[in-house]
C-alpha positions in Angstrom: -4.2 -29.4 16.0 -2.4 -27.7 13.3 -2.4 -28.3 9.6 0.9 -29.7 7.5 0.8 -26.4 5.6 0.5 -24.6 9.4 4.0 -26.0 10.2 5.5 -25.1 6.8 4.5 -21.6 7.3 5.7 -21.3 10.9 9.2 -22.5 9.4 9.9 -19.9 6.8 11.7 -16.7 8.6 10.9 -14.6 5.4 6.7 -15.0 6.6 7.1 -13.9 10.1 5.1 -11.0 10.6 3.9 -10.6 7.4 -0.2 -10.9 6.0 -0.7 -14.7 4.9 -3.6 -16.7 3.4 -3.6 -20.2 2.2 -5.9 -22.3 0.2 -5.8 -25.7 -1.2 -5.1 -26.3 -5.4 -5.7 -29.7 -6.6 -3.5 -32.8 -6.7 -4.1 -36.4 -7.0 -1.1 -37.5 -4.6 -0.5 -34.7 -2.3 -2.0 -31.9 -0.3 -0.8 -28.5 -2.4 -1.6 -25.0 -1.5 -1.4 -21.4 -3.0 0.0 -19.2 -0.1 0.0 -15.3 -0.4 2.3 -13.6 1.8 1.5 -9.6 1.7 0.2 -10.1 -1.7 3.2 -12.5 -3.3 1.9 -15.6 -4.5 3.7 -18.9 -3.6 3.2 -22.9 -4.1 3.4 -25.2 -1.2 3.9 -28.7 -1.7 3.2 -31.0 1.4 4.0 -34.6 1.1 0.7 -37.1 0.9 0.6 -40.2 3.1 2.7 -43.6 2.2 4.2 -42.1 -0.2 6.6 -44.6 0.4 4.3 -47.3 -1.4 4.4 -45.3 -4.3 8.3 -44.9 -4.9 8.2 -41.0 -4.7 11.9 -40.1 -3.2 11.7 -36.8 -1.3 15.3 -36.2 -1.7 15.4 -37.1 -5.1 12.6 -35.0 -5.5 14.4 -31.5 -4.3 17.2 -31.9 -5.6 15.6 -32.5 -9.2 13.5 -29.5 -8.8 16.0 -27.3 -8.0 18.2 -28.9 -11.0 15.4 -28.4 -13.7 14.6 -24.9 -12.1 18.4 -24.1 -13.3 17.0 -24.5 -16.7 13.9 -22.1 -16.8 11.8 -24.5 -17.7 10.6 -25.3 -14.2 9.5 -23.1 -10.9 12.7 -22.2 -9.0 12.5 -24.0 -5.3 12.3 -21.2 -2.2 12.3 -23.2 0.1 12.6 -26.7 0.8 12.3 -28.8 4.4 13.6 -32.5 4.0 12.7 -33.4 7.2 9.0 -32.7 5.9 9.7 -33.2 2.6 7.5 -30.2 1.7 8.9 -27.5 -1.0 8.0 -23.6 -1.3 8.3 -23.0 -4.7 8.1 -19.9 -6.7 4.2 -19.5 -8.3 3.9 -20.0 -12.1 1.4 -16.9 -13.1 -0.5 -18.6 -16.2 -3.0 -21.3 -17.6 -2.8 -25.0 -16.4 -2.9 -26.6 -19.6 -5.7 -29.3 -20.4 -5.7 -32.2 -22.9 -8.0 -30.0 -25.1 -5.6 -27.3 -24.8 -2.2 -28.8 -25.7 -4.1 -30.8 -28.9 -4.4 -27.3 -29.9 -2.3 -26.5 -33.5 1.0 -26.4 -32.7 1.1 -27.4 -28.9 3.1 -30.7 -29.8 6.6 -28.4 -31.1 5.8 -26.2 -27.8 6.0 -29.0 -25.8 9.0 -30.2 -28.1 11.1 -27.0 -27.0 10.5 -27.1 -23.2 11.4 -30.8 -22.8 14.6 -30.2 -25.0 15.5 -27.3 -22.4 14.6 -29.4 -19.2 16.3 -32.2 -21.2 19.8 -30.3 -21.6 20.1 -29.2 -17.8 22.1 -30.6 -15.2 21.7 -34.3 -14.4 19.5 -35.6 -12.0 20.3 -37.2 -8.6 19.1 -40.6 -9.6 17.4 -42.6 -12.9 14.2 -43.4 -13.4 13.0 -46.9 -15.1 9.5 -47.8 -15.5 10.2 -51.6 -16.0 11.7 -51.3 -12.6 9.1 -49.3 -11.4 6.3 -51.6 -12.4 8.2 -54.6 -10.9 8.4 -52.6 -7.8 4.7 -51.7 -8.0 4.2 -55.2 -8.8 5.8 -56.1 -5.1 3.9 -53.9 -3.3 0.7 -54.8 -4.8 1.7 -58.5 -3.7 2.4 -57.2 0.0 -0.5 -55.1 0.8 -3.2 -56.8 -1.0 -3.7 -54.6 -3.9 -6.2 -55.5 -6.2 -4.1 -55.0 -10.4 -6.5 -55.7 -13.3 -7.1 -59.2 -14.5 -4.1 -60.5 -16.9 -1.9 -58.3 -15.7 0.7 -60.5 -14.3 0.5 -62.7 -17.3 1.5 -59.8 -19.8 4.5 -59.8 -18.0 6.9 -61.2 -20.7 5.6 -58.8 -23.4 6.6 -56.4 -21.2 9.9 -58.0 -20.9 10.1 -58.0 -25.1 9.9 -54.2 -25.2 12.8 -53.7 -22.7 14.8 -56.4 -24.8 14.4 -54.0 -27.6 15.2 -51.0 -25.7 18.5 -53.0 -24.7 19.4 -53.9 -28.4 20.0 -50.2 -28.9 20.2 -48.0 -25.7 20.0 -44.3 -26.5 22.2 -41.7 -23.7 19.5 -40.9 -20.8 18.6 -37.3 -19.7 17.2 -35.3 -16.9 13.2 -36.3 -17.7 10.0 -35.6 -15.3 8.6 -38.9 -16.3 4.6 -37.9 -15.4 3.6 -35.1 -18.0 0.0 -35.1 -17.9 -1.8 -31.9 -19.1 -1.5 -30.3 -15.4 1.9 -30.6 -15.3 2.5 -28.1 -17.8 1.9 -24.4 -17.7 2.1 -21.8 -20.1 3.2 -18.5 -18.8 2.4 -16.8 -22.4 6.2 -17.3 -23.3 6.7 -21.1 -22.7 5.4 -23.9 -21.4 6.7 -24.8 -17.6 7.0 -28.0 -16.2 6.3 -28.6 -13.0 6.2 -31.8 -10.7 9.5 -33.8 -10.2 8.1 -36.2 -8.2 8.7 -39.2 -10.4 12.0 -37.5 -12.1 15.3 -39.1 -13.4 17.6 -39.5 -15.8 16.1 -41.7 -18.7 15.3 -42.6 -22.3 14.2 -39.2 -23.4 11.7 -41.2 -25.8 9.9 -42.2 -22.6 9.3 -38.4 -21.8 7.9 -37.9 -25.0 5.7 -41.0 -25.4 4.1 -40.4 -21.9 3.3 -36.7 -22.7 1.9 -38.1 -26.1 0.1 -41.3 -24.0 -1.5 -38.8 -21.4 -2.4 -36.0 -23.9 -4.3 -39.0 -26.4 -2.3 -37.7 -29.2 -3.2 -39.3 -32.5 -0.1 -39.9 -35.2 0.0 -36.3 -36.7 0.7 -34.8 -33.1 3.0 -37.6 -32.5 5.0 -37.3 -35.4 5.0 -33.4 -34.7 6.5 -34.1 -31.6 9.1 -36.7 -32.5 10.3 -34.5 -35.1 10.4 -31.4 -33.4 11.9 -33.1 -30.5 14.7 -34.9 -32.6 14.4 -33.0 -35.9 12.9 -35.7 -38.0 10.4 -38.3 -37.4 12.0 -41.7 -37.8 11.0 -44.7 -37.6 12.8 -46.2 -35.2 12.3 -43.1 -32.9 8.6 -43.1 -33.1 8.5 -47.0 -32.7 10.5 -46.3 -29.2 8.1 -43.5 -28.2 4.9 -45.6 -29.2 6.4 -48.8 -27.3 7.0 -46.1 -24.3 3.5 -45.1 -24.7 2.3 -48.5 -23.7 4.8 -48.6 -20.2 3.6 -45.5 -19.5 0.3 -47.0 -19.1 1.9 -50.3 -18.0 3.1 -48.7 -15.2 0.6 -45.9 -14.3 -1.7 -48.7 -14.0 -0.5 -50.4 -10.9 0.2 -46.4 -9.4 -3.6 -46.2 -10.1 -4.4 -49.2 -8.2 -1.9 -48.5 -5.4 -3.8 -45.1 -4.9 -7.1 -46.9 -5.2 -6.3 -49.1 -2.0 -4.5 -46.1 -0.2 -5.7 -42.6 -1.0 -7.5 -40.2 0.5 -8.3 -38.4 -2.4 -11.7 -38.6 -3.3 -11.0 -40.0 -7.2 -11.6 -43.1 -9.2 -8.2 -44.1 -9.1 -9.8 -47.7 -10.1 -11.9 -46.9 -13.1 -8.4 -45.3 -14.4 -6.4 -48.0 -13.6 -8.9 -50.1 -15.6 -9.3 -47.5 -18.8 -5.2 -47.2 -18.8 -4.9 -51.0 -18.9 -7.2 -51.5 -21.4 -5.4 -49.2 -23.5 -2.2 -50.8 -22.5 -3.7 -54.3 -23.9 -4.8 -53.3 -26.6 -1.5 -52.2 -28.3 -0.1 -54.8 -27.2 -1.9 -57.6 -29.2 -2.2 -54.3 -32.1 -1.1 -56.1 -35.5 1.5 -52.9 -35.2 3.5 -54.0 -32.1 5.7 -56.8 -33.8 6.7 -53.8 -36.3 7.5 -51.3 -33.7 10.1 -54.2 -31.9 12.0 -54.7 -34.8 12.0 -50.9 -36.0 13.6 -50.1 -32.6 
């Protein structure tokens, strides 16, 4: 029986003949590969199962990579087959940046300057919303028996207060990945690339930068860097709506945790993360700071 990554290298016409050798490269969602063909160096990305159940859109997905590759800030796209919704993309030759690595002096204005190129590219085939997301999360926790930390449901309308806030002033969206942990960025010695559209769309660019901050565990000086790189001054309304966006991104990433938990493969404690992110989540939330970052945004 062959492999996924078997029928994704029977269906490029550019391999036929040629020397090839795959191996796997880590993920937590899907199966990805590094394939050299006579030497040249490629990524593979083959879609993981019920993927479905995790709102990953594998047409919105192409079309956004191949819209942020237009920018330089992201691998150009090969190769892509819809009706596997697996990508060959081109291979970024550097280091996969770490958390230790991108809390190194100066990483936050690095970061600044490859979101603001990634953010100024052509728009992306849909828009992303993480209080839609968690409600759709929410749902399918509901229909397939998920187990979601304890309170969860209950925080529910604090949740609701931070989109009111959001409403009160909306800022124009822009073409964001929306998952920036450490792995998804890699430094090529020139700039840092940004790989992994699978949760891209147009949104609140503030939510782009407080998940990077939320998943790198900045503390204020490398937020503030950011922010003010990013915008050109720290303000305070603009850091309140990142920090408030550092709280869905764990409100959210949560019930994806505990989604994967019930469903994966992967051999990952997808639980114990859940758990640790909502934790974190709770915490700022009943923080003597979150009344102040309401009103400031």
């Amino acid at each position: 029986m062959s492999l996924p990554i078997d029928e994704v290298i029977a269906r490029v016409d550019d391999w036929r003949g040629k020397q090839i050798s795959h191996r796997p490269l880590e993920g937590l969602t899907n199966p990805n590969y590094l394939v050299e063909v006579d030497g040249v160096k490629h990524f593979v990305r083959v879609p993981g199962a019920s993927a479905e159940l995790l709102a990953i859109d594998r047409a919105n997905e192409q079309h956004n990579s191949r819209a942020a590759a237009q920018t330089g800030a992201a691998p150009n796209v090969l190769h892509a087959f819809p009706d596997l919704g697996a990508m060959v993309m081109e291979f970024i030759d550097g280091t996969t940046m770490t958390n230790e690595t991108l809390n190194a002096a100066g990483m936050p204005t690095r970061i600044a300057e490859s979101l603001k190129r990634l953010h100024g590219g052509p728009r992306f085939l849909k828009d992303f919303n993480m209080f839609r997301l968690t409600e759709f999360y929410l749902g399918v926790a509901a229909d397939h028996d998920v187990k979601i930390p304890d309170r969860f449901r209950d925080r529910m309308a604090t949740v609701g207060e931070i989109e009111q806030a959001f409403a009160a002033r909306l800022i124009p969206t822009v073409p964001c990945n929306n998952d920036l942990l450490a792995a998804n960025y890699i430094d090529d010695g020139k700039m840092l690339r940004v790989i992994d559209f699978e949760y891209s769309g147009n949104n609140d660019p503030t939510f782009e930068l407080g998940n990077t901050a939320q998943e790198l565990e900045y503390d204020e000086a490398r937020i503030m860097e950011l922010c003010a790189a990013y915008f050109g001054e720290a303000t305070p309304d603009k850091l309140a709506r990142m920090k408030l966006n550092m709280i869905m991104s764990d409100v959210g990433w949560t019930l994806w945790a505990a989604i994967q938990a019930k469903i994966s493969k992967i051999d990952y404690d997808f639980w114990g993360w859940a758990v640790e992110r909502w934790g974190r989540a709770e915490a700022k939330l009943d923080s003597a700071a979150f009344p102040g970052w309401l009103k400031a945004v």
